[in-house]
N, CA, C and O atoms as a Tripos MOL2 file, in Angstrom:
@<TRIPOS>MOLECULE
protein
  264   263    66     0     0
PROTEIN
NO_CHARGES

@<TRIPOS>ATOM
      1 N           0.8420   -1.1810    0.0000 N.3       1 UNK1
      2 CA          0.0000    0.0000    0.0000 C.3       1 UNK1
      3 C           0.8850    1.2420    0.0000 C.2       1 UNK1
      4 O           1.7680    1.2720    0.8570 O.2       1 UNK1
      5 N           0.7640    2.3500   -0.9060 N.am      2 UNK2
      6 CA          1.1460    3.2650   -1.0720 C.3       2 UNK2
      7 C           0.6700    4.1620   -0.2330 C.2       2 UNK2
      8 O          -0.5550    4.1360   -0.1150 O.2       2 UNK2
      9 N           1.5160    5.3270    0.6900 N.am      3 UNK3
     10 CA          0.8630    6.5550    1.2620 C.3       3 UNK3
     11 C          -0.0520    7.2000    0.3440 C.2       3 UNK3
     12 O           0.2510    7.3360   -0.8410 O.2       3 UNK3
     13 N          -1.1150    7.5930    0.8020 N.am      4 UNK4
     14 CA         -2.0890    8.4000   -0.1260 C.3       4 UNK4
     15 C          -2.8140    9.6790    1.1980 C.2       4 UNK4
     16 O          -3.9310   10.1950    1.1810 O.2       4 UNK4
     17 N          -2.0550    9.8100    1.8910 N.am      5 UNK5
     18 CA         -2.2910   10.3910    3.6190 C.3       5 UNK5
     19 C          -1.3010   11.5400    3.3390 C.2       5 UNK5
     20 O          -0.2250   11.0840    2.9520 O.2       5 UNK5
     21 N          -1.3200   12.8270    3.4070 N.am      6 UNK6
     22 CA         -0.5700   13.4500    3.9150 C.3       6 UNK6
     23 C          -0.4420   13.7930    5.3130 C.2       6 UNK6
     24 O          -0.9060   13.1020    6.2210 O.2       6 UNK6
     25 N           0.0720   14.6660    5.4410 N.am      7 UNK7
     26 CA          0.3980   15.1760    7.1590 C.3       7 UNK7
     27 C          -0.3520   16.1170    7.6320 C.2       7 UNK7
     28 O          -0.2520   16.2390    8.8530 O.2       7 UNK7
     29 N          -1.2040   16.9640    7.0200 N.am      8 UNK8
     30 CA         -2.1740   17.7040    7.6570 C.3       8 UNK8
     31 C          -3.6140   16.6670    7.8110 C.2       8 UNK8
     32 O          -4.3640   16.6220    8.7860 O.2       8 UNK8
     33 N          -3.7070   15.9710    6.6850 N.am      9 UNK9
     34 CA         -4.8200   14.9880    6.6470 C.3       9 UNK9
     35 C          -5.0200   13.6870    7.9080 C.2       9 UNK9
     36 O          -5.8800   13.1580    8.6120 O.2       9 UNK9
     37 N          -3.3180   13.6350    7.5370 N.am     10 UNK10
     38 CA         -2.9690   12.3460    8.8480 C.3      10 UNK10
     39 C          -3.7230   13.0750   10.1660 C.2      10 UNK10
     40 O          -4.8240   12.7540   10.6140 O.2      10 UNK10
     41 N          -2.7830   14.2090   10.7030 N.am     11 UNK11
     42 CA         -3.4580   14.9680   11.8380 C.3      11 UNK11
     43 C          -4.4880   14.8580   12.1370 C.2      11 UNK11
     44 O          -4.8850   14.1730   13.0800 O.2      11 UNK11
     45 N          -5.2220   15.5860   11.3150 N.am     12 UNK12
     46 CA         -6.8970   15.4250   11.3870 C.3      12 UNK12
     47 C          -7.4240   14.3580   11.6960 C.2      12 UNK12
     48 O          -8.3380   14.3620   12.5200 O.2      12 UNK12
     49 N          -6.9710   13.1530   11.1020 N.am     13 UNK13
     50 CA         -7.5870   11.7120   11.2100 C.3      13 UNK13
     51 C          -7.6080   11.2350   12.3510 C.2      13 UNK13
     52 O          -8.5080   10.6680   12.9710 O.2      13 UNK13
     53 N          -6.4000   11.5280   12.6560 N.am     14 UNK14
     54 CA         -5.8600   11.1080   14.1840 C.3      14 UNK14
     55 C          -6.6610   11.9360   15.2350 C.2      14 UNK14
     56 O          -7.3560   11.4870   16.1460 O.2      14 UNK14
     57 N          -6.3830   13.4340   14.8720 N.am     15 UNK15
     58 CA         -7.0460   13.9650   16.1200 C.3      15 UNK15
     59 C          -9.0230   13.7690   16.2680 C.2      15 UNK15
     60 O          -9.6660   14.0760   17.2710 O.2      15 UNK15
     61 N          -9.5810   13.2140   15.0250 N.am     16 UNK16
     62 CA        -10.7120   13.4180   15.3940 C.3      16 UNK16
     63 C         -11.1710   12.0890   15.4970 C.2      16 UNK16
     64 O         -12.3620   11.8740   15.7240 O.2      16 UNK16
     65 N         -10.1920   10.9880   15.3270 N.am     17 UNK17
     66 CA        -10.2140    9.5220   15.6850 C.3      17 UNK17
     67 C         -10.4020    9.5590   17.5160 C.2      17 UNK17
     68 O         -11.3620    9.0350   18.0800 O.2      17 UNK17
     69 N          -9.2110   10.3280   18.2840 N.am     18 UNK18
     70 CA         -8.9720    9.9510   19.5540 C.3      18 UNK18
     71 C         -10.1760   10.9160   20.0030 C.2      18 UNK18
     72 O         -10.7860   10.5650   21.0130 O.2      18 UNK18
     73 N         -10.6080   12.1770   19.3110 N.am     19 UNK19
     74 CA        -12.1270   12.7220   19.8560 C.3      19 UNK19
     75 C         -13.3900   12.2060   20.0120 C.2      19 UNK19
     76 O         -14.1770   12.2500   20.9580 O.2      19 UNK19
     77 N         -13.4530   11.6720   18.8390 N.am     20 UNK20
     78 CA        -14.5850   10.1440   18.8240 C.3      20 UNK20
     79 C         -14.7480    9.2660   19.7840 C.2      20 UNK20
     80 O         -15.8210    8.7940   20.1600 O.2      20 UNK20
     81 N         -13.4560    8.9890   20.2790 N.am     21 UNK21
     82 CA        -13.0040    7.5520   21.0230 C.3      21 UNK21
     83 C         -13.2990    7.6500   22.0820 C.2      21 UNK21
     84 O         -13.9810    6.8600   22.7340 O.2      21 UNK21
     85 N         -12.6600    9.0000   22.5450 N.am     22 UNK22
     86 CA        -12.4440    9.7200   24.0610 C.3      22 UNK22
     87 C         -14.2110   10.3230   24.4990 C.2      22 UNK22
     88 O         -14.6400   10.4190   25.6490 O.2      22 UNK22
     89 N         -14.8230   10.5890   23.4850 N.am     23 UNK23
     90 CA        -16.3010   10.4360   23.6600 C.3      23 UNK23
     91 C         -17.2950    9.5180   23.9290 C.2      23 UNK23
     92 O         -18.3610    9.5680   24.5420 O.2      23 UNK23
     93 N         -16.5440    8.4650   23.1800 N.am     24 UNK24
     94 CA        -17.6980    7.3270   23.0930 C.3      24 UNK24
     95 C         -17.4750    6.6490   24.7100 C.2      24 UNK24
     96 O         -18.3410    5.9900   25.2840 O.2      24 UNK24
     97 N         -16.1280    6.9730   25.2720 N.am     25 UNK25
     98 CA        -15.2220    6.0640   26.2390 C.3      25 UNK25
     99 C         -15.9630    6.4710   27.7750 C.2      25 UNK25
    100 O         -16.2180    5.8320   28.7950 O.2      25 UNK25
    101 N         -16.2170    8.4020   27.1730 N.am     26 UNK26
    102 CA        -17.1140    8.6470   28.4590 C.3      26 UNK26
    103 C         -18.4230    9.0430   28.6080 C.2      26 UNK26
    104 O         -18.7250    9.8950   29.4430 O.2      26 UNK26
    105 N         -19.4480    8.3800   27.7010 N.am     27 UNK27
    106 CA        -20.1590    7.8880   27.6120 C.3      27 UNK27
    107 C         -20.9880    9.2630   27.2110 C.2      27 UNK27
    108 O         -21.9590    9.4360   27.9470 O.2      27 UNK27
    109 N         -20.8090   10.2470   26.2230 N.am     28 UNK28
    110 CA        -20.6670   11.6800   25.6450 C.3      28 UNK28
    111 C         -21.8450   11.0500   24.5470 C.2      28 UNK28
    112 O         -22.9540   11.5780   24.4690 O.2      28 UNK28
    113 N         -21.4980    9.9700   23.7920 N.am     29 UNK29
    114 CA        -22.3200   10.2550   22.6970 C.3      29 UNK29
    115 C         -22.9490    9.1850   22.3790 C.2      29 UNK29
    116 O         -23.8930    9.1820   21.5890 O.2      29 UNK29
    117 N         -22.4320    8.0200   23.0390 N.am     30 UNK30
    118 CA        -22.7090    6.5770   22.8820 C.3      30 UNK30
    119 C         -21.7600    6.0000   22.3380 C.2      30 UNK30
    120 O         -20.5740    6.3270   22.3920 O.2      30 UNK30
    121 N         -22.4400    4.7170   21.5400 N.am     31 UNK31
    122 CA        -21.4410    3.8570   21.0100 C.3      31 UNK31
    123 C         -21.2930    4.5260   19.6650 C.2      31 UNK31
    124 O         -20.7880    3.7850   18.8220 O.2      31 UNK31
    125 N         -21.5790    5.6390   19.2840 N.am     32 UNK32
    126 CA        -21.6910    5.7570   17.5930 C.3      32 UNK32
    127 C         -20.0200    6.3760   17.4560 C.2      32 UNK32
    128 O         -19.2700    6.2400   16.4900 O.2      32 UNK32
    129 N         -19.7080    7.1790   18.9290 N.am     33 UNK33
    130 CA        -17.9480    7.5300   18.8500 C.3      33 UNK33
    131 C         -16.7670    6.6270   18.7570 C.2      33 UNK33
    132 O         -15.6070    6.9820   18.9650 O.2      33 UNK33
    133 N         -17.2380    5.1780   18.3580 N.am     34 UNK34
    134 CA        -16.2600    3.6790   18.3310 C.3      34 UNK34
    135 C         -16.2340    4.1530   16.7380 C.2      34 UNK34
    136 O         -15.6410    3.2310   16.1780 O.2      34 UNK34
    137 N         -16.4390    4.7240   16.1630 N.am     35 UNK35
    138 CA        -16.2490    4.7700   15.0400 C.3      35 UNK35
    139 C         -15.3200    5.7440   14.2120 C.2      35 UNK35
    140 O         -15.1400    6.0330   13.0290 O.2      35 UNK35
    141 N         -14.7810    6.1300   15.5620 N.am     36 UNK36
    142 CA        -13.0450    7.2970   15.7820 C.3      36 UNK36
    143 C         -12.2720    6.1250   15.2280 C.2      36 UNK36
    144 O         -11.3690    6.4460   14.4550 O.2      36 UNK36
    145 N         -12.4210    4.9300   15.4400 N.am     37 UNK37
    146 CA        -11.3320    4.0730   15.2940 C.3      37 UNK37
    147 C         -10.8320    3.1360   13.6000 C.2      37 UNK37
    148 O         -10.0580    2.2280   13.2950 O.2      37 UNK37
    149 N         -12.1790    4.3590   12.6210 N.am     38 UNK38
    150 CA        -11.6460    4.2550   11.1110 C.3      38 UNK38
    151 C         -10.8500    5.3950   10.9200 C.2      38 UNK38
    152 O          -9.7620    5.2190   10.3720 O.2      38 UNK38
    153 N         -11.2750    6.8870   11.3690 N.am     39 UNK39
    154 CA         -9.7550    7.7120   10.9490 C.3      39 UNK39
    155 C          -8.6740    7.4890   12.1860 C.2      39 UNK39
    156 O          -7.4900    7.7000   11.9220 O.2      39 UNK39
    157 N          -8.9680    7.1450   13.2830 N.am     40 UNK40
    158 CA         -7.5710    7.0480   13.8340 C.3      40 UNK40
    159 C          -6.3860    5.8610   13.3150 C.2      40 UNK40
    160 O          -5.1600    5.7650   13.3740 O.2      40 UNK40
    161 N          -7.5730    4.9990   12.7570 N.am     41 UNK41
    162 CA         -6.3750    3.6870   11.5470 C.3      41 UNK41
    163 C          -5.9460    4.0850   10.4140 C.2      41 UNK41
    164 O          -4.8350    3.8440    9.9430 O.2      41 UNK41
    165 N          -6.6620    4.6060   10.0110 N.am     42 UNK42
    166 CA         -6.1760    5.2740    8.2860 C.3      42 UNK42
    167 C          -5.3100    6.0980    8.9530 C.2      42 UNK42
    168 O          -4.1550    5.8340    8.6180 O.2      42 UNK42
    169 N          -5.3820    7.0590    9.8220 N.am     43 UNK43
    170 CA         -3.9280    8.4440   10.1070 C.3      43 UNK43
    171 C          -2.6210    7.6100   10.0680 C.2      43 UNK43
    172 O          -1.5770    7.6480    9.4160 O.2      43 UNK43
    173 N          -3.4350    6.4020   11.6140 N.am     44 UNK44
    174 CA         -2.2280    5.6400   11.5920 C.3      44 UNK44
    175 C          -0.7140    5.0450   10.4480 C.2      44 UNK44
    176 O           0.5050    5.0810   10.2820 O.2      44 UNK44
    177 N          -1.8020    4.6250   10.0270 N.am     45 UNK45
    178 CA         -0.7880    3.3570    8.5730 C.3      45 UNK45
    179 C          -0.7570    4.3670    7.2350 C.2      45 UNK45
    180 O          -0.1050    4.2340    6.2000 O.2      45 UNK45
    181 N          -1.7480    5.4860    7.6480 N.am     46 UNK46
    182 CA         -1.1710    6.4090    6.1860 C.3      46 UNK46
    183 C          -1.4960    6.0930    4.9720 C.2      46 UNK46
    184 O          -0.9100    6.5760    4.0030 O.2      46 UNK46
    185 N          -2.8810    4.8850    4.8340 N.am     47 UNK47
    186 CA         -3.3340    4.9140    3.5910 C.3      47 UNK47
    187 C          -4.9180    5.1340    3.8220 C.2      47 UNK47
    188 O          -5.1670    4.8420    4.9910 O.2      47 UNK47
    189 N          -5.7460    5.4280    3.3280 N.am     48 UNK48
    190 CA         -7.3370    5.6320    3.0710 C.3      48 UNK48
    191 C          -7.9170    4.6870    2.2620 C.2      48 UNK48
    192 O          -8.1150    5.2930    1.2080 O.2      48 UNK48
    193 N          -8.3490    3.4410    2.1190 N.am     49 UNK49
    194 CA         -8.7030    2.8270    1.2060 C.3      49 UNK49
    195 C          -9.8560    3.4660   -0.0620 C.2      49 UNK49
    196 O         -10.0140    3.1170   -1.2320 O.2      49 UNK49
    197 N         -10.4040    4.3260    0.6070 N.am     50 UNK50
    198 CA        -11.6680    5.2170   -0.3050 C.3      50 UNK50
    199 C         -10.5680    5.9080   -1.3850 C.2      50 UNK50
    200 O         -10.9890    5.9190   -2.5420 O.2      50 UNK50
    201 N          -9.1410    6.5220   -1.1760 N.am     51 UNK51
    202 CA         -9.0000    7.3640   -1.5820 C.3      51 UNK51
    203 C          -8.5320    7.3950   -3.0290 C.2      51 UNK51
    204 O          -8.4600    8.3460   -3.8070 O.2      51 UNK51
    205 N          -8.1160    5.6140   -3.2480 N.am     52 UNK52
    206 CA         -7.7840    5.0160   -4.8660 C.3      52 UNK52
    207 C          -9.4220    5.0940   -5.7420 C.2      52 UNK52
    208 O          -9.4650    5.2560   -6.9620 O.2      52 UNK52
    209 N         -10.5620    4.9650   -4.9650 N.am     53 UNK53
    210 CA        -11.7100    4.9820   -5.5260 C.3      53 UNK53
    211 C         -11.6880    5.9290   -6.2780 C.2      53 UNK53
    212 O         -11.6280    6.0370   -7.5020 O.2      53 UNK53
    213 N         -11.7700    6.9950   -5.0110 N.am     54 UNK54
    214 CA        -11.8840    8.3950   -5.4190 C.3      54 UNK54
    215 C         -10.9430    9.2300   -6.5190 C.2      54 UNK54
    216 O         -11.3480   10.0500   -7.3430 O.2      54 UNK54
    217 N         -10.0860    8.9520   -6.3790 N.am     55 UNK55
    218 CA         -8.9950    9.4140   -7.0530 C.3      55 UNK55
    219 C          -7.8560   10.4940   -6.9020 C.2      55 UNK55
    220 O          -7.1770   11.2300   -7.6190 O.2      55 UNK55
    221 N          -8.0610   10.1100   -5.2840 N.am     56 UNK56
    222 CA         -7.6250   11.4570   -4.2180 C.3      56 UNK56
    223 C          -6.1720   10.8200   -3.4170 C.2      56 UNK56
    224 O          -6.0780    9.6590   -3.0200 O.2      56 UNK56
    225 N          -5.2770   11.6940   -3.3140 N.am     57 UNK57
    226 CA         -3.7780   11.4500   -2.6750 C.3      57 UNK57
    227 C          -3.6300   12.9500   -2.3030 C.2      57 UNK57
    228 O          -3.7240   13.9330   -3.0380 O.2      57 UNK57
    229 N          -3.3900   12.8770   -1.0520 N.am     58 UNK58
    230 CA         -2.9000   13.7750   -0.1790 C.3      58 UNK58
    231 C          -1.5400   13.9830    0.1880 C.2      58 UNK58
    232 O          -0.9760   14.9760    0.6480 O.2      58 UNK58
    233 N          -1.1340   12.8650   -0.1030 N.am     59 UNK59
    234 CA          0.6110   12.4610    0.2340 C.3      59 UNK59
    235 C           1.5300   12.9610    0.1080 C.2      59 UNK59
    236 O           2.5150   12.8160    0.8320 O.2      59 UNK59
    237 N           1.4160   13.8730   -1.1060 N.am     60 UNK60
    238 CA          2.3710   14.8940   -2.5300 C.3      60 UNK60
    239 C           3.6670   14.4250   -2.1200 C.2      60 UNK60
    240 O           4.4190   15.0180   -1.3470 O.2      60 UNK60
    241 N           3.9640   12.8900   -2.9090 N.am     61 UNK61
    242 CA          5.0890   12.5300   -2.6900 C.3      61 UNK61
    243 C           5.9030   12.9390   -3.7350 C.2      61 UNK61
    244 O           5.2360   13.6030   -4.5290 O.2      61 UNK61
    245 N           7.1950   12.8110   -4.1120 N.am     62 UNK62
    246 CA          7.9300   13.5200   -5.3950 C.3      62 UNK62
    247 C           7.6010   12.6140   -6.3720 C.2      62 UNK62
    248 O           6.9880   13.2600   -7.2210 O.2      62 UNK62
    249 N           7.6680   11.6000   -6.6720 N.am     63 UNK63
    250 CA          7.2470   11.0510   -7.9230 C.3      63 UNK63
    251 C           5.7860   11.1630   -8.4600 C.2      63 UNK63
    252 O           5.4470   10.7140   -9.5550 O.2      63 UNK63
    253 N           5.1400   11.6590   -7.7870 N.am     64 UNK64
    254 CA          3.6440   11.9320   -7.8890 C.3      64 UNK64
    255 C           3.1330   13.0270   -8.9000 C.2      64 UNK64
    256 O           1.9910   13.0770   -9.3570 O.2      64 UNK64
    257 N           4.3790   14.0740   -9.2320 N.am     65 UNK65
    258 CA          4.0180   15.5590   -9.4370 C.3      65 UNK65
    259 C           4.2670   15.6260  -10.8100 C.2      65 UNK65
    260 O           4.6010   16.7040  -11.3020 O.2      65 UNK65
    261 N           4.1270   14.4130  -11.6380 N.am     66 UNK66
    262 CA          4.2540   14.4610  -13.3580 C.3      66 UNK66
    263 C           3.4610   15.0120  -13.9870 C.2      66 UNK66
    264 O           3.5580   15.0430  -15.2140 O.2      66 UNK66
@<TRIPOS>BOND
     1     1     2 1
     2     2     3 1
     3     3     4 2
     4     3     5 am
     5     5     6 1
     6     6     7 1
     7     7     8 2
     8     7     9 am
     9     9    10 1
    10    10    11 1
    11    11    12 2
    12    11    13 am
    13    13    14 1
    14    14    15 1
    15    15    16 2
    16    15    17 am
    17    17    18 1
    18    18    19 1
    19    19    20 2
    20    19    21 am
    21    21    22 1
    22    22    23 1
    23    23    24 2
    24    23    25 am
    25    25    26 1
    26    26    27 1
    27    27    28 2
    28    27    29 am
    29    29    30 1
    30    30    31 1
    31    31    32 2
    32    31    33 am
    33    33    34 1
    34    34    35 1
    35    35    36 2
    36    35    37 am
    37    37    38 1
    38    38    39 1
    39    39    40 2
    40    39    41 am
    41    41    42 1
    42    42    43 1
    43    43    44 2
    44    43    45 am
    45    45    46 1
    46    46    47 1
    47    47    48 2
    48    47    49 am
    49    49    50 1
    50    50    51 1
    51    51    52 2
    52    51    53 am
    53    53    54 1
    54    54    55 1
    55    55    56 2
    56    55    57 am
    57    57    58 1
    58    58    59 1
    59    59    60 2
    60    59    61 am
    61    61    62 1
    62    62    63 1
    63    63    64 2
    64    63    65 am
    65    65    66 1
    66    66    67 1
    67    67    68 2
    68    67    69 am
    69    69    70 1
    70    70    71 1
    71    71    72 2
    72    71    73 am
    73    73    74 1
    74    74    75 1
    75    75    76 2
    76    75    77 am
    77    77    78 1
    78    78    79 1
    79    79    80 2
    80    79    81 am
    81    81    82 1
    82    82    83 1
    83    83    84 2
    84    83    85 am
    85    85    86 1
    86    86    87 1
    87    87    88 2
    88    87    89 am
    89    89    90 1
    90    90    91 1
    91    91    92 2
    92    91    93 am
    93    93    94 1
    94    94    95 1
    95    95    96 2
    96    95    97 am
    97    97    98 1
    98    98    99 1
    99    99   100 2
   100    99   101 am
   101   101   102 1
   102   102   103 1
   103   103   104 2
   104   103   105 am
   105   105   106 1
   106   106   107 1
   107   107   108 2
   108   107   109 am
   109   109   110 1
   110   110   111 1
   111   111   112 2
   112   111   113 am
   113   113   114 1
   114   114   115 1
   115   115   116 2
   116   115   117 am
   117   117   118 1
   118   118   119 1
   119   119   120 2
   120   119   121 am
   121   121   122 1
   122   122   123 1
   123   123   124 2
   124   123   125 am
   125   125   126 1
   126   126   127 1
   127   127   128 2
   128   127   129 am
   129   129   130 1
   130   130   131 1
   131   131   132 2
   132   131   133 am
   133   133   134 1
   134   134   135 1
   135   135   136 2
   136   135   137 am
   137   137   138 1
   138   138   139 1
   139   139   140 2
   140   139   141 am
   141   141   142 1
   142   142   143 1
   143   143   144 2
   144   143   145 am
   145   145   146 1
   146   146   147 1
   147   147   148 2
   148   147   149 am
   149   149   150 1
   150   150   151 1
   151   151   152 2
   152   151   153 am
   153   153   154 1
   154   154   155 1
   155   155   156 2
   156   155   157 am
   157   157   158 1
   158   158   159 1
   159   159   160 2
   160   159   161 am
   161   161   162 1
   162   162   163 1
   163   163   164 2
   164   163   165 am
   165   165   166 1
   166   166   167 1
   167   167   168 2
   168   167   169 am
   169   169   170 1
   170   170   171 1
   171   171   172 2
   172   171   173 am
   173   173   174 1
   174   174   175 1
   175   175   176 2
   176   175   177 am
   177   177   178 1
   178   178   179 1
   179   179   180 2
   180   179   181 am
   181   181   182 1
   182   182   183 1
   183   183   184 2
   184   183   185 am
   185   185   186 1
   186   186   187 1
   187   187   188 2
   188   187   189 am
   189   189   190 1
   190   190   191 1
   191   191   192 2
   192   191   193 am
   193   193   194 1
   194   194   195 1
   195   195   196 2
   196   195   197 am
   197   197   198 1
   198   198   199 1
   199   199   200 2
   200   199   201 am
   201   201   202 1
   202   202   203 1
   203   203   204 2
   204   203   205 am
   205   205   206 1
   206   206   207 1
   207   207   208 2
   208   207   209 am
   209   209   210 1
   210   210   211 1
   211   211   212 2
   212   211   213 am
   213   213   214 1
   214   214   215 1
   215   215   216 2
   216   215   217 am
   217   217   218 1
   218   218   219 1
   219   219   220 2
   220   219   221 am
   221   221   222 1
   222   222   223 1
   223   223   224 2
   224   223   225 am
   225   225   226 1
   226   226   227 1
   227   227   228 2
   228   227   229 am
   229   229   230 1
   230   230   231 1
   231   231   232 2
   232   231   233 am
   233   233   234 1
   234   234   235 1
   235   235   236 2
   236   235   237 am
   237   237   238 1
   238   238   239 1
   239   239   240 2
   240   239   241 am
   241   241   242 1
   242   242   243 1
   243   243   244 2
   244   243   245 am
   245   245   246 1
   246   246   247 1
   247   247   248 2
   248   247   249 am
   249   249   250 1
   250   250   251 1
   251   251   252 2
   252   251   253 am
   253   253   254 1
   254   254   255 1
   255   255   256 2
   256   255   257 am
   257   257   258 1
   258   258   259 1
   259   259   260 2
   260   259   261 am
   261   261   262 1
   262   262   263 1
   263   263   264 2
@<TRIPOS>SUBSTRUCTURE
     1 UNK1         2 RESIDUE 1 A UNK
     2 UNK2         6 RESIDUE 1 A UNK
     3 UNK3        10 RESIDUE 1 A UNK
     4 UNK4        14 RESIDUE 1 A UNK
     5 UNK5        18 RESIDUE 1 A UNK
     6 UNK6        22 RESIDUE 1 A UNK
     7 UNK7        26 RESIDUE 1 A UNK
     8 UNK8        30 RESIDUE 1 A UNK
     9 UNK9        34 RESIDUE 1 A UNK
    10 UNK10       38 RESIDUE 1 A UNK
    11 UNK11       42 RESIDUE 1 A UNK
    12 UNK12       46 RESIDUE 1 A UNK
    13 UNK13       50 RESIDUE 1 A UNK
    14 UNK14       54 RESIDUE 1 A UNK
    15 UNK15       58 RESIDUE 1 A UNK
    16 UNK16       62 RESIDUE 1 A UNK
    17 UNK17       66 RESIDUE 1 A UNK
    18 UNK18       70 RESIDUE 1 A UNK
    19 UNK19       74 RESIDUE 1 A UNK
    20 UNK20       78 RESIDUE 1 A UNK
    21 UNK21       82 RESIDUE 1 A UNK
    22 UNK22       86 RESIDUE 1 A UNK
    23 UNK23       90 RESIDUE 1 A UNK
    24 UNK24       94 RESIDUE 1 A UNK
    25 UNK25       98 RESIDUE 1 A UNK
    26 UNK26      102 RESIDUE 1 A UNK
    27 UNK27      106 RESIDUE 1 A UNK
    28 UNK28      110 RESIDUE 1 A UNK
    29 UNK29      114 RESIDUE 1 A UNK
    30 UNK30      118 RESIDUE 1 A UNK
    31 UNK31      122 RESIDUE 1 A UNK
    32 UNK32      126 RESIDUE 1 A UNK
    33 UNK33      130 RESIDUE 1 A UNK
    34 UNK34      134 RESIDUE 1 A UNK
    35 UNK35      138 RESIDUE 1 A UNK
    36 UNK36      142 RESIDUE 1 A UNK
    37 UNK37      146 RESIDUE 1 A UNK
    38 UNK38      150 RESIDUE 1 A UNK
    39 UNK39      154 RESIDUE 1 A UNK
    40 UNK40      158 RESIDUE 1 A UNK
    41 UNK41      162 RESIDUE 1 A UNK
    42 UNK42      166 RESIDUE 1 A UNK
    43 UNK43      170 RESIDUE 1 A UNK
    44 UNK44      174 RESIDUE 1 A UNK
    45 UNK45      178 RESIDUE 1 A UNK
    46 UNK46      182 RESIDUE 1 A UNK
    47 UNK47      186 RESIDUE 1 A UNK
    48 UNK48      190 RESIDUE 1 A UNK
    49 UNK49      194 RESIDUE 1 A UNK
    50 UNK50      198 RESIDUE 1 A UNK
    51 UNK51      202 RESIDUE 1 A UNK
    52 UNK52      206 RESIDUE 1 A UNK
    53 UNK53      210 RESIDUE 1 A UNK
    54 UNK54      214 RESIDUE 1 A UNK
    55 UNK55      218 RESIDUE 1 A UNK
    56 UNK56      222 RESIDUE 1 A UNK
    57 UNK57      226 RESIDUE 1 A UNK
    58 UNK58      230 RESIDUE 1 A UNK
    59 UNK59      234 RESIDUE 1 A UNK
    60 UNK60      238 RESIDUE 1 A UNK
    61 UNK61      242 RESIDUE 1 A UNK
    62 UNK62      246 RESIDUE 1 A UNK
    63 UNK63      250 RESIDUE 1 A UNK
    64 UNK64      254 RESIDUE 1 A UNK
    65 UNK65      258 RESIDUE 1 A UNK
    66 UNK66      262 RESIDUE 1 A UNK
């Protein structure tokens, strides 16, 4: 799997993964905040599986910019 995550995107993923989590954990929103734990995995490992669908890369790696 190729990065398709950049680093502002990663951030985001992450930070609104552990907001979700940290909600659902204290009992803020229910169980629907267990579901922090699809962008806090994608930030993690740095790929999005939607994002080959889509046709979207965030990554702007150097070989990318042809």
């Amino acid at each position: 799997m190729k990065c398709n995550i950049g680093t502002m995107d990663r951030i985001m993923r992450i930070s609104a993964g552990l907001i979700l989590i940290g909600l659902a954990v204290g009992n803020v929103i229910g169980s629907w905040g267990w579901i922090g734990i699809v962008p806090l995995a994608t930030g993690l490992i740095k790929f999005c599986p939607l994002y080959p669908i889509l046709g979207l890369n965030s990554c702007g790696q150097k070989g990318s910019k042809k």
